[in-house]
mmCIF file of the N, C-alpha and C atoms, coordinates in Angstrom:
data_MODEL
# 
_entry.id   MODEL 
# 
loop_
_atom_site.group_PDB 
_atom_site.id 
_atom_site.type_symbol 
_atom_site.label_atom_id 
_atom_site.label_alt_id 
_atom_site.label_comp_id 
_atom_site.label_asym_id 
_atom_site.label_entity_id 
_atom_site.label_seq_id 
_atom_site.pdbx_PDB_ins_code 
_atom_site.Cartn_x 
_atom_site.Cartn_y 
_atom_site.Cartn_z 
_atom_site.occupancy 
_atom_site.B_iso_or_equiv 
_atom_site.pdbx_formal_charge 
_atom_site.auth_seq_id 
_atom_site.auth_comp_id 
_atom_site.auth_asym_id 
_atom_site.auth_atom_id 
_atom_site.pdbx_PDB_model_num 
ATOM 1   N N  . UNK A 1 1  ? -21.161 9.034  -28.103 1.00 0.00 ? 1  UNK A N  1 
ATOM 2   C CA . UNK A 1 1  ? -19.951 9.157  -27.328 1.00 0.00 ? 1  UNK A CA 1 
ATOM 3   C C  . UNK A 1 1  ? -18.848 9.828  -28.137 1.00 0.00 ? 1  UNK A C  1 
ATOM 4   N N  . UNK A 1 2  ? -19.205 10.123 -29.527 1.00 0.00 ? 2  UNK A N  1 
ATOM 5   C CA . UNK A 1 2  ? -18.452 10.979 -29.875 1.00 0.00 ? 2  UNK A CA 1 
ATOM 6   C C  . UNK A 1 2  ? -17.720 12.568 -29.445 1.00 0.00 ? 2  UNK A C  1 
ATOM 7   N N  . UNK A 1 3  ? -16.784 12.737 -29.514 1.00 0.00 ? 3  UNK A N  1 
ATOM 8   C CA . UNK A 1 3  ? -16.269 14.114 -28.672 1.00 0.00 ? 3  UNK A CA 1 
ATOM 9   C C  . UNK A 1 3  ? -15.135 14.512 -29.314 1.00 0.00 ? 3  UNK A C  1 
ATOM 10  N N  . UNK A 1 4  ? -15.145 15.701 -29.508 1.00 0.00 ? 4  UNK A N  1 
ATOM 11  C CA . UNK A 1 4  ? -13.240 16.156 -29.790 1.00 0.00 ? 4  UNK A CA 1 
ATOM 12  C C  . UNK A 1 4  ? -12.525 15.732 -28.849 1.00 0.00 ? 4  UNK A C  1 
ATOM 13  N N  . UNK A 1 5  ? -11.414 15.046 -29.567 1.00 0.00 ? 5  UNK A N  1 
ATOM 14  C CA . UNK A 1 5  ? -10.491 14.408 -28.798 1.00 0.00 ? 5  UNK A CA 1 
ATOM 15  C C  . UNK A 1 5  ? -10.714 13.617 -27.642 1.00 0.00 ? 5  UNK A C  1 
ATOM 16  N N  . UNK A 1 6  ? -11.484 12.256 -27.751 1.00 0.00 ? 6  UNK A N  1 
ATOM 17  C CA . UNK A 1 6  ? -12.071 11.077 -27.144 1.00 0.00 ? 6  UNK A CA 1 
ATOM 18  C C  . UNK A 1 6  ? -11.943 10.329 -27.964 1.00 0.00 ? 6  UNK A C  1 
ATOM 19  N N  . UNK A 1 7  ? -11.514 9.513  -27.280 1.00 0.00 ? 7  UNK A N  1 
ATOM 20  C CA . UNK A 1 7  ? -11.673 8.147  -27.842 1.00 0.00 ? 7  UNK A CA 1 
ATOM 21  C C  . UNK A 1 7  ? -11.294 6.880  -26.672 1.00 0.00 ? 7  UNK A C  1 
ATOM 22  N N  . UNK A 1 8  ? -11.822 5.644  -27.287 1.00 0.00 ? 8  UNK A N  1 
ATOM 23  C CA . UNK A 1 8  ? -12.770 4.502  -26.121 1.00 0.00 ? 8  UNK A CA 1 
ATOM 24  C C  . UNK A 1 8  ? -12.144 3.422  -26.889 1.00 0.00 ? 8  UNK A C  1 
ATOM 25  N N  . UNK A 1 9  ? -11.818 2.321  -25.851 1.00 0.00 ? 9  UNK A N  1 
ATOM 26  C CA . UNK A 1 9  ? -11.496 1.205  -26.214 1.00 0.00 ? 9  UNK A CA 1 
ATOM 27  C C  . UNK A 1 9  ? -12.756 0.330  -25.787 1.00 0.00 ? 9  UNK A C  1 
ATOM 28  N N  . UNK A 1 10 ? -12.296 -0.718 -27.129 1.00 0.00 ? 10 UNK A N  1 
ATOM 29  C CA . UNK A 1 10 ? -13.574 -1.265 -27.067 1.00 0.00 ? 10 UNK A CA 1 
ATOM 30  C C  . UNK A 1 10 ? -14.087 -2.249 -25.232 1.00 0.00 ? 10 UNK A C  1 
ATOM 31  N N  . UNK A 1 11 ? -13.270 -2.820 -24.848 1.00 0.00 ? 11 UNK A N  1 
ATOM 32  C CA . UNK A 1 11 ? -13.488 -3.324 -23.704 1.00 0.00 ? 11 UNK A CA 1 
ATOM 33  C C  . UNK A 1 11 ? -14.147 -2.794 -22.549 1.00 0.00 ? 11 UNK A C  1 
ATOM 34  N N  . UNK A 1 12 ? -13.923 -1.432 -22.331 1.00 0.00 ? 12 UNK A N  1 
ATOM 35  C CA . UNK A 1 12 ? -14.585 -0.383 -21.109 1.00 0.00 ? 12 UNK A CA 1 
ATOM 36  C C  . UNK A 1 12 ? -15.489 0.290  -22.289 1.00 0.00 ? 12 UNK A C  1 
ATOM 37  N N  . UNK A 1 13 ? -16.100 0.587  -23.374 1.00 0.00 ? 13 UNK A N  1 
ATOM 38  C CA . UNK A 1 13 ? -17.081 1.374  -23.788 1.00 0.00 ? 13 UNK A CA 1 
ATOM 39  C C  . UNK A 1 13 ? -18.497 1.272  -23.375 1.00 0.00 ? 13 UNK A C  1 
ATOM 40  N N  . UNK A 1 14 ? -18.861 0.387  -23.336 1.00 0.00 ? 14 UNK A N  1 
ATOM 41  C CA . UNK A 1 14 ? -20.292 0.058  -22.548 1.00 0.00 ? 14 UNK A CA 1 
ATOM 42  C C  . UNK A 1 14 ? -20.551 0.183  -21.323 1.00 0.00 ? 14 UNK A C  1 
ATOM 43  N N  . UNK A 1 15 ? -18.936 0.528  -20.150 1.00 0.00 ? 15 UNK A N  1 
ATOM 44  C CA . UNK A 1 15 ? -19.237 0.875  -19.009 1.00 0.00 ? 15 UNK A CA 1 
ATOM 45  C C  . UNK A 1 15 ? -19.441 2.234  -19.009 1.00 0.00 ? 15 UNK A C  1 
ATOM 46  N N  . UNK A 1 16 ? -18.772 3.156  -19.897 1.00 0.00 ? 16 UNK A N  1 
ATOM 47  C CA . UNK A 1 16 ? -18.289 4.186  -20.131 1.00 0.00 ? 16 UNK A CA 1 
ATOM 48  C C  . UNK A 1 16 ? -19.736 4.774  -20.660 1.00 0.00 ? 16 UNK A C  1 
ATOM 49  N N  . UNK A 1 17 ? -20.284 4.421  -21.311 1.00 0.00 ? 17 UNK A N  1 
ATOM 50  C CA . UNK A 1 17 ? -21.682 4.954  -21.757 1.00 0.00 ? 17 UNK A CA 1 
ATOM 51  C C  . UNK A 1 17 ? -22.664 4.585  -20.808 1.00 0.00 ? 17 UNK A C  1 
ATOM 52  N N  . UNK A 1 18 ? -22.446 3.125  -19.900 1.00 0.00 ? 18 UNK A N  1 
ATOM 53  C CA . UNK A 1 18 ? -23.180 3.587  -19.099 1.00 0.00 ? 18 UNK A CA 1 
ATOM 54  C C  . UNK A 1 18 ? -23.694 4.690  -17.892 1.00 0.00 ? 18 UNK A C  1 
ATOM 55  N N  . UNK A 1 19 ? -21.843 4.843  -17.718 1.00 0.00 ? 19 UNK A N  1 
ATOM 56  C CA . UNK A 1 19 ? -21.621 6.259  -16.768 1.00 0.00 ? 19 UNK A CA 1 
ATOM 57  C C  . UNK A 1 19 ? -22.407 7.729  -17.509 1.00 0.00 ? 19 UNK A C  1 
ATOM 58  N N  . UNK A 1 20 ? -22.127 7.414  -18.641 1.00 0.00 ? 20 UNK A N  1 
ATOM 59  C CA . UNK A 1 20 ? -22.171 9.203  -19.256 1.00 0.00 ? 20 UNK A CA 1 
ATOM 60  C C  . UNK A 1 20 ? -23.938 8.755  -19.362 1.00 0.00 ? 20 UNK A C  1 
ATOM 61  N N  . UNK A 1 21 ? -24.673 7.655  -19.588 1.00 0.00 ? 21 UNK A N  1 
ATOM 62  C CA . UNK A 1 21 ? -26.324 7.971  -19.535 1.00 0.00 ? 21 UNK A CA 1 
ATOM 63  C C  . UNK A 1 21 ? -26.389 7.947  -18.030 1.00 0.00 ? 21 UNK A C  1 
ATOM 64  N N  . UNK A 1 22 ? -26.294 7.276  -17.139 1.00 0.00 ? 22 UNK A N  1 
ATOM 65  C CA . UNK A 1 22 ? -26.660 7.787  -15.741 1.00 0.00 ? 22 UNK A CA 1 
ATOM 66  C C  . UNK A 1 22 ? -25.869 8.987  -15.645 1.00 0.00 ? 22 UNK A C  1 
ATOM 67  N N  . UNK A 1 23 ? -25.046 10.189 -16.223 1.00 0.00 ? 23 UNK A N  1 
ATOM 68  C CA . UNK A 1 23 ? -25.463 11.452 -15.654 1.00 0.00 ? 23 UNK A CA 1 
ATOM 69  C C  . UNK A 1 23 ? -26.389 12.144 -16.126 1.00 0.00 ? 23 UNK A C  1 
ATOM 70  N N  . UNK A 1 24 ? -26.319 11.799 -17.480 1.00 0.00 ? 24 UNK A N  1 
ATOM 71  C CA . UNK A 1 24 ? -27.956 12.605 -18.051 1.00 0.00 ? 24 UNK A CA 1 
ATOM 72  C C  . UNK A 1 24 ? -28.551 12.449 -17.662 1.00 0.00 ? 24 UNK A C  1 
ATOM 73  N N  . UNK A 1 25 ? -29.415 10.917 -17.157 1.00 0.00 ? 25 UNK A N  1 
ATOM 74  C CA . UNK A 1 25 ? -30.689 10.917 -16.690 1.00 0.00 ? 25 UNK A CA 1 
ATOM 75  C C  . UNK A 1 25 ? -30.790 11.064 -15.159 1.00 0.00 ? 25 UNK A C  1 
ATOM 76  N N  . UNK A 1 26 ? -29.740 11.624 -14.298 1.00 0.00 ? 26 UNK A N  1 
ATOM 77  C CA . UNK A 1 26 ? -30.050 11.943 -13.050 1.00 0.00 ? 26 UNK A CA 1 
ATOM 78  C C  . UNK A 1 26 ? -29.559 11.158 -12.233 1.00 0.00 ? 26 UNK A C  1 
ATOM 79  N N  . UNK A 1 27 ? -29.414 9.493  -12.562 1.00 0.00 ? 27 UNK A N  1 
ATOM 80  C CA . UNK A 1 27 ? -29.180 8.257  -11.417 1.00 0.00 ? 27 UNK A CA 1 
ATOM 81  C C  . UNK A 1 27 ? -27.338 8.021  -11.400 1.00 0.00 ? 27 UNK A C  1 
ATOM 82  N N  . UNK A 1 28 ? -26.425 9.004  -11.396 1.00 0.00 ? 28 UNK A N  1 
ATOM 83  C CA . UNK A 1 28 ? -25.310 8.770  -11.525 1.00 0.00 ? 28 UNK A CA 1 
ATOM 84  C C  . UNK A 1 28 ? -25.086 8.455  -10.117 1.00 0.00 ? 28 UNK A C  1 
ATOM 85  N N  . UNK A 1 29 ? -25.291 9.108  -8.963  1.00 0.00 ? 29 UNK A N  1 
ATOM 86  C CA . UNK A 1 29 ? -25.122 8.591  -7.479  1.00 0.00 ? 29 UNK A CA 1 
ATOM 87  C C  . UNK A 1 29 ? -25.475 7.441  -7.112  1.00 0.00 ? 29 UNK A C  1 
ATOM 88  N N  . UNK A 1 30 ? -26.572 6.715  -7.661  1.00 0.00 ? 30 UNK A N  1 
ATOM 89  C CA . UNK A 1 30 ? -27.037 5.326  -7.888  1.00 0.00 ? 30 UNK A CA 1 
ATOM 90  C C  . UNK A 1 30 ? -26.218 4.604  -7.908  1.00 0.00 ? 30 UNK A C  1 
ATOM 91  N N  . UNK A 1 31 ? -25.740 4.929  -9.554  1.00 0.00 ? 31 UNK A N  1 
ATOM 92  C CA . UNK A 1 31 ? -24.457 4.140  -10.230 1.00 0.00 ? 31 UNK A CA 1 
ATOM 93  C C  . UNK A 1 31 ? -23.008 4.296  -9.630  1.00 0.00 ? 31 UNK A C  1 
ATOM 94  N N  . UNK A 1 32 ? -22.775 4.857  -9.142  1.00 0.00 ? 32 UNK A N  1 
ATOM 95  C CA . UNK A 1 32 ? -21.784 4.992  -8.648  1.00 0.00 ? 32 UNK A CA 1 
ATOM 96  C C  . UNK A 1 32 ? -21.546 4.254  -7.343  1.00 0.00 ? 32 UNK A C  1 
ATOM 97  N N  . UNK A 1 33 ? -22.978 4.689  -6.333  1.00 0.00 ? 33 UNK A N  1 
ATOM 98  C CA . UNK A 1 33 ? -22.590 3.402  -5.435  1.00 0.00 ? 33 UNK A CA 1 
ATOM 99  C C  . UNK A 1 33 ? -22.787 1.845  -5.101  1.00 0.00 ? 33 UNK A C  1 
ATOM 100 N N  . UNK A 1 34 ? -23.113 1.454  -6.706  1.00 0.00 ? 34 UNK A N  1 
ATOM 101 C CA . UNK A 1 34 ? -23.111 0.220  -6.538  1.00 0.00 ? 34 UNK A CA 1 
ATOM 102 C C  . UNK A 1 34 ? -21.620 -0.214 -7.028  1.00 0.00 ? 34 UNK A C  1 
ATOM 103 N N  . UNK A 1 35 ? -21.609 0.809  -7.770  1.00 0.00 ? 35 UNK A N  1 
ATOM 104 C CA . UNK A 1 35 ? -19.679 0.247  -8.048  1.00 0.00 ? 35 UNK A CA 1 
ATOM 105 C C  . UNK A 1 35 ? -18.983 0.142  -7.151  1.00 0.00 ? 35 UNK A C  1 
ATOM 106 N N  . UNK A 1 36 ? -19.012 1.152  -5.817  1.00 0.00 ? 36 UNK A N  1 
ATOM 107 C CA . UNK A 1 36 ? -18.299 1.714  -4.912  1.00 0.00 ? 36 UNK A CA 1 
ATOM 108 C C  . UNK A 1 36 ? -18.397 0.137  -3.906  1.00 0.00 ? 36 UNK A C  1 
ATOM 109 N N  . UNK A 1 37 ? -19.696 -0.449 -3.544  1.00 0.00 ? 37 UNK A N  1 
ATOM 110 C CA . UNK A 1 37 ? -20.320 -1.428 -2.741  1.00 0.00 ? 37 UNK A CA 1 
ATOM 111 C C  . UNK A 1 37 ? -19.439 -2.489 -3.433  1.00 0.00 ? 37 UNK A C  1 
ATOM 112 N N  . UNK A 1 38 ? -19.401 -2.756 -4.431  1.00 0.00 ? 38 UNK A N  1 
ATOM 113 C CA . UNK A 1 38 ? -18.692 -3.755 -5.241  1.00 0.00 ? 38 UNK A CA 1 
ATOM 114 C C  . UNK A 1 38 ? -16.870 -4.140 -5.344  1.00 0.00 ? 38 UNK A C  1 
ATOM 115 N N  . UNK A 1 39 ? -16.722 -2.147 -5.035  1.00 0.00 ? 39 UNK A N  1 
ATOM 116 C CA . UNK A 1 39 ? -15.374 -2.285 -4.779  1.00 0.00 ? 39 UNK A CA 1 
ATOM 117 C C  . UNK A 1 39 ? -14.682 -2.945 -6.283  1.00 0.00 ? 39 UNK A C  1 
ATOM 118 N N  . UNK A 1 40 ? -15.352 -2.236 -7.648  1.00 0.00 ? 40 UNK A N  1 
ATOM 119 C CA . UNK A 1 40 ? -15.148 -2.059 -8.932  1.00 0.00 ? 40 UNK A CA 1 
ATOM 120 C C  . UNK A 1 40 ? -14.769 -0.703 -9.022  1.00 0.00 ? 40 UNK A C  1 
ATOM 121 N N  . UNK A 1 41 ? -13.684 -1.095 -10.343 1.00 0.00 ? 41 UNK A N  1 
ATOM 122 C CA . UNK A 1 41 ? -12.741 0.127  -11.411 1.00 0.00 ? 41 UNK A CA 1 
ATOM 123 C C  . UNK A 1 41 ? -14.197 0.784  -11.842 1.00 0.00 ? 41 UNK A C  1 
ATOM 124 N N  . UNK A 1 42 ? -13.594 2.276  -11.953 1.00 0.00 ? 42 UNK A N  1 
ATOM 125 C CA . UNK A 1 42 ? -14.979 2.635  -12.375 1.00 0.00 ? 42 UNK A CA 1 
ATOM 126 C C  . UNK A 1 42 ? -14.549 2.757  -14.203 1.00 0.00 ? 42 UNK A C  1 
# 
């Protein structure tokens, strides 16, 4: 999760990596609408 000019607090980082591996591996629409169903901060 390193990046020029990024940086992550520790509390949201594990959601935050979970977002950025579901776009690599394809299932980000997945992930997204279970957040959406949940009516969760993304």
């Amino acid at each position: 999760m390193k990046r020029s000019g990024a940086w992550w607090v520790k509390e949201t980082g594990n959601e935050m990596l979970g977002i950025r591996c579901a776009i690599y591996n394809g299932t980000y629409g997945k992930v997204f609408d279970k957040y959406k169903k949940a009516q969760m901060p993304l």
